[in-house]
KEKEPA-252924 format. One record per residue (C-alpha): residue number from 1; x, z, y. Coordinates in nm, 2 decimals. Example, Ala and Ser with C-alpha at 12.3 -4.5 7.8 and 13.67 -1.06 7.14 Angstrom:
// KEKEPA-252924
[node 1 [1.23 0.78 -0.45]]
[node 2 [1.37 0.71 -0.11]]
// end
This chain:
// KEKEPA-252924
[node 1 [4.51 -1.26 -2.30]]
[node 2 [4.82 -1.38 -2.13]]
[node 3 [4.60 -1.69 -1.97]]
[node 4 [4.29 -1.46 -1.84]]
[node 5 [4.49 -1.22 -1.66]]
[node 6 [4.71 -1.52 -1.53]]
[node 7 [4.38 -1.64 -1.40]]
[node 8 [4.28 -1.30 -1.26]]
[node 9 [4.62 -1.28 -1.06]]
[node 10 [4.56 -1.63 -0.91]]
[node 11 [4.22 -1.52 -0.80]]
[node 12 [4.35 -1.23 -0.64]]
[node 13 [4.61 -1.41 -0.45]]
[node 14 [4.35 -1.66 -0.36]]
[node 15 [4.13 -1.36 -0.19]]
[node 16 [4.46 -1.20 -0.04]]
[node 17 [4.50 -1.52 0.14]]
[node 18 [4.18 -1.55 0.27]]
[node 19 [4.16 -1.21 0.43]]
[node 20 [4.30 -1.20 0.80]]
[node 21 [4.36 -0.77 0.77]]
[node 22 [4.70 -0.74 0.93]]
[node 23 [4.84 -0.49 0.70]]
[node 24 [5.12 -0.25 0.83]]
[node 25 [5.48 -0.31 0.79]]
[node 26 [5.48 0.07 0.59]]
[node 27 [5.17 0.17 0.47]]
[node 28 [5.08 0.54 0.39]]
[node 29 [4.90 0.67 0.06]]
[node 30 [4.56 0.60 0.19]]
[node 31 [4.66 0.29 0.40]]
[node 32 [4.79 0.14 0.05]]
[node 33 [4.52 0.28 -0.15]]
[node 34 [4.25 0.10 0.08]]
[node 35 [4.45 -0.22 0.08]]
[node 36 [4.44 -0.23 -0.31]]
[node 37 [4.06 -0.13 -0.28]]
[node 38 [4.00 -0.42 -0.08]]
[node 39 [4.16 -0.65 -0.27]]
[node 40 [3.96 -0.52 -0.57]]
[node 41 [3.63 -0.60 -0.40]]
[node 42 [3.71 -0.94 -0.21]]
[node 43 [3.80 -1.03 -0.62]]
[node 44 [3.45 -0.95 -0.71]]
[node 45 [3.30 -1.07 -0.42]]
[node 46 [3.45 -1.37 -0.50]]
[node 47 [3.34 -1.44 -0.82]]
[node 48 [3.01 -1.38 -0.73]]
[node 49 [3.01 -1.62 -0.37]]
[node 50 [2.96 -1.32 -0.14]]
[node 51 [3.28 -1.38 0.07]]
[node 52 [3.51 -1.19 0.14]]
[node 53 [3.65 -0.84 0.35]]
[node 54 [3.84 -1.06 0.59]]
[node 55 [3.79 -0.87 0.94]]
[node 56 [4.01 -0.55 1.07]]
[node 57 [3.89 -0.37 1.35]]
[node 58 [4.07 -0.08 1.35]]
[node 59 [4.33 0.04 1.12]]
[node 60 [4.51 0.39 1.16]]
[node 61 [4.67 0.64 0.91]]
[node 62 [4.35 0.83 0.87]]
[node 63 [4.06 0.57 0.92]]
[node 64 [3.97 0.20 0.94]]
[node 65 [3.69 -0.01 1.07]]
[node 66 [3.64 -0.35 0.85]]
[node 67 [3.42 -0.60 0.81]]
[node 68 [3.36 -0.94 0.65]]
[node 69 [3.33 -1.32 0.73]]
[node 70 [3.50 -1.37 1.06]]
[node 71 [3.23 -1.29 1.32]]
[node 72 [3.10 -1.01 1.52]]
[node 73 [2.71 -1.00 1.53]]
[node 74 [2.43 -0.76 1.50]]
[node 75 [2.37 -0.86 1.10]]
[node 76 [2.76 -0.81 1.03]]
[node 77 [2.90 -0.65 0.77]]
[node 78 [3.02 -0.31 0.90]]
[node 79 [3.27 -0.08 0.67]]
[node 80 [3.42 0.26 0.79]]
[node 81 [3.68 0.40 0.56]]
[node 82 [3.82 0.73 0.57]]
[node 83 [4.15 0.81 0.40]]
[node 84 [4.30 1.12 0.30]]
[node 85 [4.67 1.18 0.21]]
[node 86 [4.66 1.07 -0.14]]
[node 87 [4.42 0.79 -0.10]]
[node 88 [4.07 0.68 -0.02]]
[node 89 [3.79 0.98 0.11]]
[node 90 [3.47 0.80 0.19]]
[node 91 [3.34 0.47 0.26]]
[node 92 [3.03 0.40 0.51]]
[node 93 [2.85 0.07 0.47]]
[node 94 [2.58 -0.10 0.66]]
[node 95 [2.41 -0.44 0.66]]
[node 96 [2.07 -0.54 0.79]]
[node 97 [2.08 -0.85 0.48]]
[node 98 [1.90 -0.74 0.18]]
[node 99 [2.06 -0.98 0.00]]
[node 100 [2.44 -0.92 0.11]]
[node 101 [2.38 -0.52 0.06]]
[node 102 [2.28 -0.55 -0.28]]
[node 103 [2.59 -0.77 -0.36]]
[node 104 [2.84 -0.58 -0.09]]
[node 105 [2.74 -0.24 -0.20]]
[node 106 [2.75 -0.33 -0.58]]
[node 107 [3.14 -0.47 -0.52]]
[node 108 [3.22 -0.18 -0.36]]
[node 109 [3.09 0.02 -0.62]]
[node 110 [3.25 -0.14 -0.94]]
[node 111 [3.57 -0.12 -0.76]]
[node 112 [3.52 0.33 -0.72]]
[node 113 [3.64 0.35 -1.08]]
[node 114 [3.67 0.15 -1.39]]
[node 115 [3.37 0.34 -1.51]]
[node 116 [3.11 0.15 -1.35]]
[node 117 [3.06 -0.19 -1.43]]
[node 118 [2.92 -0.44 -1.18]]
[node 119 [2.59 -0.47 -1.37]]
[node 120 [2.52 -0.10 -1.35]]
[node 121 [2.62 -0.12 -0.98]]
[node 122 [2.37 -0.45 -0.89]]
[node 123 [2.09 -0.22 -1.06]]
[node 124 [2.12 0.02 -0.86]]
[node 125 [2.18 -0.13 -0.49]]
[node 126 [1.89 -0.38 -0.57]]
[node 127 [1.65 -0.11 -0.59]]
[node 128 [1.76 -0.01 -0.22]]
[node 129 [1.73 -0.35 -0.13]]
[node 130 [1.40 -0.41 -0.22]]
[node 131 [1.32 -0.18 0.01]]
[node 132 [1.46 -0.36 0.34]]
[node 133 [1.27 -0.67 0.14]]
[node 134 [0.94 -0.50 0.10]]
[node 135 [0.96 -0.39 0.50]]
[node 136 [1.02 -0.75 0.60]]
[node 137 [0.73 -0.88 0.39]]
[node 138 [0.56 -0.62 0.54]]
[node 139 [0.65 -0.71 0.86]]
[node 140 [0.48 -1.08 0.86]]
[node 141 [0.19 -0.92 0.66]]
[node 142 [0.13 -0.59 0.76]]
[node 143 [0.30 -0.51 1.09]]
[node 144 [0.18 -0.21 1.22]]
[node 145 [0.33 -0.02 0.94]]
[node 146 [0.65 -0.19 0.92]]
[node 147 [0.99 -0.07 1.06]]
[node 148 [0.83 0.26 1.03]]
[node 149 [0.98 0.49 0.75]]
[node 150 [1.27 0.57 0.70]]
[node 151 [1.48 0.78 0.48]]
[node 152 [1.83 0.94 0.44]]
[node 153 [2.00 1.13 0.12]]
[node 154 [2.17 1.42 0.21]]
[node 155 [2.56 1.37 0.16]]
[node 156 [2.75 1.59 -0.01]]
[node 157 [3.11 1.50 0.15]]
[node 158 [3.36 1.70 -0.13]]
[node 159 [3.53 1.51 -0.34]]
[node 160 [3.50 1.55 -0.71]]
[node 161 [3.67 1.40 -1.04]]
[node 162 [3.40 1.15 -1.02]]
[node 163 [3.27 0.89 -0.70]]
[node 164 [2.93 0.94 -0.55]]
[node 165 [2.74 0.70 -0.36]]
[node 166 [2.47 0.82 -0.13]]
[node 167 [2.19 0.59 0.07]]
[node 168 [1.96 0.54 0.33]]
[node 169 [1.77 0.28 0.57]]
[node 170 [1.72 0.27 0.88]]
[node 171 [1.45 0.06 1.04]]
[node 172 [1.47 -0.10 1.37]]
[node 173 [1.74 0.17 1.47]]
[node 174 [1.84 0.01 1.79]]
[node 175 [1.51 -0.14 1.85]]
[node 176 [1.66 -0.51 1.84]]
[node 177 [1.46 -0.56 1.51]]
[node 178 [1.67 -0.53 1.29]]
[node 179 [1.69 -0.27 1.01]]
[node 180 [1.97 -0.16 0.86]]
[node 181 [2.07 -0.01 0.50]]
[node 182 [2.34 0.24 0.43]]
[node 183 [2.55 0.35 0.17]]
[node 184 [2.82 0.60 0.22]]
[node 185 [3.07 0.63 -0.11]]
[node 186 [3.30 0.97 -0.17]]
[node 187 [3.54 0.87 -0.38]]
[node 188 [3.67 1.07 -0.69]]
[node 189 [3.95 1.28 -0.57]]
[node 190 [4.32 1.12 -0.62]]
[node 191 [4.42 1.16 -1.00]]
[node 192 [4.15 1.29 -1.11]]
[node 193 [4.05 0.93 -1.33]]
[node 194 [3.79 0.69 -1.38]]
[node 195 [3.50 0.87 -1.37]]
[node 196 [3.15 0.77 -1.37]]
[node 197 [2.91 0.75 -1.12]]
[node 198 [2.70 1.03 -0.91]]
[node 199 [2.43 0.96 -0.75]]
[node 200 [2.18 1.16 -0.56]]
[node 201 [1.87 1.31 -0.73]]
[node 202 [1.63 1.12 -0.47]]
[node 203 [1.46 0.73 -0.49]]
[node 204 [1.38 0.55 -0.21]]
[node 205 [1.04 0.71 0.04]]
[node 206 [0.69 0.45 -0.02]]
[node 207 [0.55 0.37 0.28]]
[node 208 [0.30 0.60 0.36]]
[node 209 [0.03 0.41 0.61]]
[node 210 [-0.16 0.70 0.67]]
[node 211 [0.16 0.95 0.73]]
[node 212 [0.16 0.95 1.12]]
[node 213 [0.50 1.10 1.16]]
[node 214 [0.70 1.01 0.83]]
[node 215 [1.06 0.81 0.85]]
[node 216 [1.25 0.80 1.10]]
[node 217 [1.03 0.68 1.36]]
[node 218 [0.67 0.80 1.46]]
[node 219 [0.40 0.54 1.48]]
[node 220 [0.31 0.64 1.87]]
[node 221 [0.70 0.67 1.93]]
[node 222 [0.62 1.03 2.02]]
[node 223 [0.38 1.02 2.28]]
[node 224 [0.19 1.26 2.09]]
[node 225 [0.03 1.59 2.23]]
[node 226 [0.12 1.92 2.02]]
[node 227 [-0.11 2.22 2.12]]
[node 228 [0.02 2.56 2.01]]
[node 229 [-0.21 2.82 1.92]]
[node 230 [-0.02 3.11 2.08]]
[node 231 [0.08 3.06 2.47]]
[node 232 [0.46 3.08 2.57]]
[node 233 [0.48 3.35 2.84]]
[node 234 [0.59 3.23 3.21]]
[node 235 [1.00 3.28 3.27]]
[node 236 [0.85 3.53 3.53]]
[node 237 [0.60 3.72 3.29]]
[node 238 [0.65 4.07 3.19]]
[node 239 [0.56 3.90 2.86]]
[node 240 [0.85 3.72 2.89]]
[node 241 [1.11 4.03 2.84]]
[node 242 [0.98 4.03 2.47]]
[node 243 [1.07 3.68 2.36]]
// end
């Protein structure tokens, strides 16, 4: 017992070391509570070869933008934390790498509470990747309807006694081509223990070829005509003094 969590300390130092986050001097509650987070999921991202959180963009009392690997780029890891005065409130994630999501996501879900193993966690955020996989296939197969649906569960930002984790995808977003999936986690409130996982009662949208205006963006980017069956009165119009 002795020897494995020996093992688990050097593996932790090893991750501390390889993150670059310049840490404050004196940290707050929710500045120390994301800085143990972190080191939580840079150990599991570790073991699994996924790298590491090792870039701080911004850091104040209240809120923090990280990310991972060193470089800036449009497929980068992006992580937006807000923390409350007794520790962590949410966490935004977004990636545009199926691959990366499911492992990034899973991390960061395992280390929400003690309750949720990593398997459970991999289940899950692979069957929101598969959807930024099935797009891409789509998109060397089947173009037309590819980067074309979208969807977004509703987030339900009160903290609990347990952690929720809430998802969506965005395709082509920016319109550089790449598409992005999301998850934003509420963490269980402070004290409130190790509490299993919440998720929303939704699955990810199927593409709908036929479903002109589903997802996020329309197939004729909105250059459609909409013909209303009762006329709008002129500004002018006695008509007018009734609207």
């Amino acid at each position: 017992m002795k020897r494995v969590a020996a093992l688990l300390l050097c593996a932790l130092l090893m991750t501390s070391a390889l993150a670059d986050i310049e840490w404050p001097t004196a940290l707050n509650s929710g500045q120390a509570a994301l800085r143990n987070y972190v080191d939580t999921v840079n150990l599991t991202l570790t073991q699994m070869d996924a790298g590491v959180i090792d870039m701080q963009y911004e850091l104040y009392p209240a809120f923090a933008s990280l990310g991972m690997d060193g470089e800036e780029t449009a497929e980068s890891c992006e992580m937006y934390f807000q923390l409350g005065e007794g520790g962590l409130y949410s966490l935004t994630l977004r990636l545009c790498d199926p691959d990366r999501f499911e492992q990034v996501a899973a991390a960061c879900l395992s280390a929400a509470s003690t309750a949720i193993s990593l398997e459970s966690a991999r289940k899950l955020t692979a069957t929101y990747a598969q959807v930024l996989r099935d797009d891409l296939a789509a998109l060397r197969s089947n173009p037309e309807i590819a980067m074309t649906h979208s969807f977004e569960e509703a987030v339900e930002a009160q903290q609990g006694d347990q952690p929720r984790a809430y998802f969506a995808y965005y395709p082509n977003q920016f319109g550089n081509g790449h598409a992005y999936l999301q998850m934003t986690l509420i963490f269980a409130r402070p004290g409130s223990g190790s509490g299993a996982l919440s998720t929303a009662d939704a699955t990810p949208a199927p593409y709908l070829e036929d479903a002109e205006y589903e997802g996020y963006f329309s197939k004729d980017n909105y250059n459609h005509l909409e013909i209303f069956a009762t006329p709008t009165p002129e500004p002018d119009s006695a008509a007018m003094e009734n609207w």
